[in-house]
N, C-alpha and C positions, 0 to 999 in steps of 0.2 A: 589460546582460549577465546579471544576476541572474535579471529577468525570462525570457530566452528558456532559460537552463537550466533555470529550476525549470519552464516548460511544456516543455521535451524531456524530462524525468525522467518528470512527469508520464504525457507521452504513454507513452514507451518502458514504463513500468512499467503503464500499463492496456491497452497493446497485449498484453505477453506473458502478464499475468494476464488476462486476455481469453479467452486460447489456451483456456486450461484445461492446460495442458502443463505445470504444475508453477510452482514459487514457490523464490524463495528463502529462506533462515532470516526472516530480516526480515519479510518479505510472507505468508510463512507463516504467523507467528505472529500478526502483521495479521489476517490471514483467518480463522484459530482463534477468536481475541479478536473477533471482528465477530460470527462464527456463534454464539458459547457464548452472547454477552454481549447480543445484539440490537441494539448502538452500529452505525449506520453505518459504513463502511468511513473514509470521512473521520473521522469522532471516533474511532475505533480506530485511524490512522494517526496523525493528529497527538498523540496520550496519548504514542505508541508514542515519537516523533521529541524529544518534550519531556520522554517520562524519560532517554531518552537522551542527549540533550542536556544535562538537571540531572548527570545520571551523571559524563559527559567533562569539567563544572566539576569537580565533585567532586575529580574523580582528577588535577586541576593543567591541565587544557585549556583553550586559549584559543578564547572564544568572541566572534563577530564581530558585525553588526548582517544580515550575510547567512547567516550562520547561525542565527539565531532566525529569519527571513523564516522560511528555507527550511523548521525545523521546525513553524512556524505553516501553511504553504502547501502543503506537497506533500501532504496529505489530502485538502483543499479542492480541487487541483490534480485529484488522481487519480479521486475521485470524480466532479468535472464531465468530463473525459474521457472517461470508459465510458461515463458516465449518456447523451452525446451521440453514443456510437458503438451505445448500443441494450444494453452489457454490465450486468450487474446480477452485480458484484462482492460477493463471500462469501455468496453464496447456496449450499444443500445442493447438494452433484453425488455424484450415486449414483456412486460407485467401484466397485460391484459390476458393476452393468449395463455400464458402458462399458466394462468387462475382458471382461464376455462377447459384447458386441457385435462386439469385435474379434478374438475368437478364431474358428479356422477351422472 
């Protein structure tokens, strides 16, 4: 069960960041931290997932054996997703151009 979540996470989240249509907080900052920093999107996700994780002990959260998986894997996860749908995640996208591409 573990397994088939952490590949539907996976997928769902390299499918939409794929798009190029935008990022949530999370993935956002992922993608920031990938471009500024030159880490793969995988080592910049999984940094991401394991301070977050040190974070939610900290503050009294109970942490499980599926929950370290998940912050260990969904980098690794995300990364080999795209890389095999052809996407090349946190790479520069001219905001400029595709704003005027799409204007009339």
């Amino acid at each position: 069960m573990e397994t088939t979540g952490l590949l539907l996470a996976s997928f769902g989240t390299a499918l939409y960041l794929g798009s190029q249509l935008g990022a949530g907080p999370r993935d956002g900052l992922m993608l920031g931290l990938s471009r500024k920093t030159g880490w793969s999107v995988r080592s910049t996700r999984t940094a991401l997932e394991v301070f977050v994780l040190f974070v939610g002990w900290i503050l009294g959260g109970a942490i499980g054996i599926g929950t370290v998986i998940f912050a260990l894997a969904i980098g690794p996860g995300v990364q080999l997703i795209a890389d095999k749908g052809g996407k090349q995640l946190g790479t520069q996208l001219d905001q400029r151009r595709l704003i005027f591409e799409q204007s009339p």
